[in-house]
Steps between C-alpha positions, in 0.01 A plus 500: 500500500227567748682625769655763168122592401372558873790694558434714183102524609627677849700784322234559267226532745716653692528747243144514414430590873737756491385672175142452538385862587698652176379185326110622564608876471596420138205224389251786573701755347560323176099334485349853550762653270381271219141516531519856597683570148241267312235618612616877483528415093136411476403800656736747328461313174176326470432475072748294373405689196691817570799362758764490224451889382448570868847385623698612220642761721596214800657252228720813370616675826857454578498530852227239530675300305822485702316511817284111364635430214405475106065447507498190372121450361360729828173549308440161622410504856806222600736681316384819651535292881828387377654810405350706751539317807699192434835682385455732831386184721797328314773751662340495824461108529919444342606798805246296763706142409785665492454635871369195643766253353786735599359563852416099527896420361748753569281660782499206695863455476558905634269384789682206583221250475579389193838342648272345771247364245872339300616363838226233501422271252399746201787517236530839331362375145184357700439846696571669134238309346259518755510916524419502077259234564301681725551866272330300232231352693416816623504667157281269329265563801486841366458442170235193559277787716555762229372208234257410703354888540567585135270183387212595750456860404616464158406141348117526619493835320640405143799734531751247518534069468681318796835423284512883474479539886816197512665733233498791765573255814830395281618886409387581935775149621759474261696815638466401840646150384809641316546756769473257742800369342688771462457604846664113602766603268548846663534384828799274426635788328472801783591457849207632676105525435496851420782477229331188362195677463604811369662324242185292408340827503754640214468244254123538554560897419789407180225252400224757498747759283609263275080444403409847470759564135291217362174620615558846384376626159552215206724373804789212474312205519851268546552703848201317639667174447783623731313655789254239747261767517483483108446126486195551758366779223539225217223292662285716360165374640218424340699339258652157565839518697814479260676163572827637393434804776380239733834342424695789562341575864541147603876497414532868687354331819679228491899626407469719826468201744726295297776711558372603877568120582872477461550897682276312729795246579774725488453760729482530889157534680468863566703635223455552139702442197613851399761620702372766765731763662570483874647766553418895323597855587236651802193674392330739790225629305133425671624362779401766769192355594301162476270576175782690330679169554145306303474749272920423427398078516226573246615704275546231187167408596360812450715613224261251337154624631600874388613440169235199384236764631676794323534312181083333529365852552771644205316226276121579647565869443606444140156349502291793589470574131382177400237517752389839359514371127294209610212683686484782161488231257284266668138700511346332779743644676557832420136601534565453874889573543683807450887496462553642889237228636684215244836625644385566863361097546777381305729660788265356741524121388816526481593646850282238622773262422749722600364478852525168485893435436531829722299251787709240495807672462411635855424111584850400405651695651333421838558160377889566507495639840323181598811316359743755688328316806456162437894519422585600821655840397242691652584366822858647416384791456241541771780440726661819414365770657211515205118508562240236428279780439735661293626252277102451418433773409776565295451225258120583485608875389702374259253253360257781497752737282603259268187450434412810423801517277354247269176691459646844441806354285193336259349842526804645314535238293171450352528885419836433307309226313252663403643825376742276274202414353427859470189473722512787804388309828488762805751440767256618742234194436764252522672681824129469651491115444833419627383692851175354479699167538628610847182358697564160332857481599449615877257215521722270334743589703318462810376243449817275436623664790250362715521150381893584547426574860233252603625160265817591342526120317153609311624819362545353155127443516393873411645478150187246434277788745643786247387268195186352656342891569661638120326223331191559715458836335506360137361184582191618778419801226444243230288294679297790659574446848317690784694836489588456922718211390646666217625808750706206722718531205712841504554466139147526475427755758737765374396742234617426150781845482508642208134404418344556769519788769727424817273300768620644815311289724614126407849655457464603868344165633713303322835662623324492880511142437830462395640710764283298784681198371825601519402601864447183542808357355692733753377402777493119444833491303632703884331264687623129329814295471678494193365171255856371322409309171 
């Protein structure tokens, strides 16, 4: 029995070693998110008096409400934490689960250590158990920090008791817990990491439009009962968890892994239960050069980053009007605000977040060219007559126009929202954000190149970089730091397109620096030896 439990302890620290820069990466994320989001109610909605008139047009806006869910007592400032951020935090933490447990089970197994890791003394239940062990550990970490912030800023102030900030810590773990489990489940299904993530990832998305029916207008209420991300809504902080709902997510978290355990017996290391074809007619296309072939790899990937952006800026441009409404009916407001100024920042926030998947977008896809190494492919390739040079700075080109794609395919798409809604948004503004965007991605770019070039096994490290300098902006405004340190941050140091005029000087600085970083990467990426995984 102790030679079983020390073996467990290695895989999960094993695993907690491995995940620990995505593990900080998301405990500041989700802590600044909820105190962020608290503290923005407060500010925005200071007499309790007046905050149920005030957000009449919020609780009734259909795209809000299919983009977080029915607003569950939001006049309150935990239900306003819990429908704001914790249904968006929610998504994010099930995908995050889901990526780590897939990469941790099935991932392993494509790389061939998990067959090494099997041909000690670690049977495969053991090694199962260990990876969810260590998923959960590492989500309640989250969730205890998040508490733990929530309770400082908001406990001392009166807005909200302690059992309210465990109410949010529950509705921030429990979908990284059942998608934890799902992911184990995926990956005895699919036979590689990508397939067993992608379809993680699509009953994440069937979840999500399964909620928005019963969200929408009087709404079904019995689809929430069939949908995890409806069971997470029916926690409905402040008030007491349901135990009946509490019963319902404890039996979804545990039927995945009871029926993972026997696939878990049954099928070869290295292969996954549904059949997979070895053999299919050939397919040329994108294979004429090295990032046509990436762009071909990633293509499911970022099938997924183009459409979940088209269809977030769809829902945020069907929100326009509600922004309006809100700003003429609320008269503090509108004695400062015009419609084009209301409009114009409302753009501006939201492009702010744009750059932000658009940023690490570029980062994963540098990420996946670190993984074409660390295979061993790119020394395939590399043998060919190809460049070093080349092959770099094809995959940063195409990081740098897909990219871009995001920001001008939210452009259009926060147009079409908005003039469903009747509300006439000018291409023009939104065209001007998406290129003032192009500084930030050149960075990014450059950036992650560099650390490509100079200490390719740290590359994953500038996701946590890209998060550490967004939150910066929020965070370092809020707590009035010294404006020098604020400009480190280029989400801070760009101008705020549509709202404010084009700032040609930071865009210029900040591309110089990008581009001297990717000098960098070229010439230490020529000069080194490959680094395998």
């Amino acid at each position: 029995m102790n030679e079983a439990v020390r073996g467990g302890a290695l895989i999960v620290r094993a695993r907690l070693r491995a995940n620990r820069m995505s593990l900080l990466a998301m405990t500041v994320l989700t802590a600044v998110m909820c105190t962020a989001q608290l503290q923005a109610f407060v500010s925005v909605f200071p007499e309790k008096a007046t905050r149920t008139a005030i957000l009449g047009p919020l609780v009734n806006n259909t795209a809000l409400r299919v983009l977080y869910g029915y607003p569950y007592d939001i006049a309150d400032p935990a239900g306003w934490v819990a429908w704001r951020t914790m249904t968006f935090a929610g998504i994010i933490m099930a995908m995050w689960a889901a990526i780590i447990t897939t990469g941790a089970l099935r991932g392993e197994e494509d790389a061939g250590r998990g067959e090494l890791v099997l041909s000690g003394l670690q049977p495969r239940r053991r090694w199962f158990a260990a990876v969810l062990i260590a998923t959960a550990l590492q989500a309640i970490v989250i969730g205890a920090v998040s508490v733990s912030a929530l309770a400082a800023d908001g406990v001392s102030q009166h807005l909200i008791t302690f059992a309210n900030c465990v109410e949010l810590g529950l509705q921030l773990v429990v979908p990284a817990l059942l998608f934890a489990a799902i992911a184990a489940l995926t990956s005895q299904l699919a036979g590689t990491v990508r397939a067993a993530r992608l379809l993680a990832a699509g009953i994440l998305v069937v979840a999500f439009i399964l909620r928005a029916p019963a969200d929408i207008g009087s709404g079904i209420p019995w689809l929430r009962w069939v949908t995890p991300l409806g069971w997470f809504e029916l926690l409905r902080p402040p008030a007491a968890p349901s135990p009946l709902v509490l019963a319902v997510i404890a039996v979804g978290i545990v039927a995945p892994v009871v029926v993972s355990l026997p696939l878990l017996a049954m099928r070869d290391v290295g292969s996954g239960v549904l059949p997979v074809r070895d053999s299919r007619p050939a397919r040329r296309a994108l294979l004429g050069a090295s990032w046509q072939a990436a762009l071909r790899d990633e293509a499911a990937h970022l099938a997924f980053w183009l459409v979940g952006t088209a269809a977030y800026a769809l829902l945020m441009g069907a929100m326009v009007k509600t922004a309006l409404d809100f700003v003429r009916r609320t008269p503090v407001y509108a004695q400062f605000f015009g419609d084009k100024i209301a409009v114009d920042g409302f753009i501006a926030a939201f492009y702010s977040l744009i750059q932000l998947i658009a940023a690490l977008l570029a980062v994963t896809l540098l990420v996946a060219a670190r993984g074409e190494e660390a295979s061993g492919r790119l020394e395939i390739v590399l043998a060919m007559p190809r460049s070093r040079i080349g092959w770099l700075c094809g995959r940063a080109l195409l990081a740098v126009g897909l990219a871009m794609a995001v920001c001008v395919i939210a452009a259009l798409a926060i147009w079409a929202g908005a003039a469903a809604t009747g509300v006439r948004v000018g291409l023009g503004s939104l065209f001007a954000a998406a290129a003032n965007s192009l500084p930030l991605i050149v960075v990014t770019v450059g950036v992650t190149a560099a650390v490509l070039g100079m200490a390719p096994r740290a590359v994953a490290f500038v996701y946590a970089l890209v998060a550490t300098v967004f939150l910066w902006d929020a965070l370092g405004s809020a707590l009035q730091a010294p404006n020098w340190s604020l400009q480190l941050s280029p989400f801070h140091a760009l101008a705020r397109v549509p709202m404010q005029d084009f700032a040609l000087a930071p865009a210029l600085w900040i591309t110089a620096i990008g581009l001297g970083c990717f000098g960098a990467a070229v010439v230490a990426f020529r000069r080194r030896d490959l680094a395998m995984g």
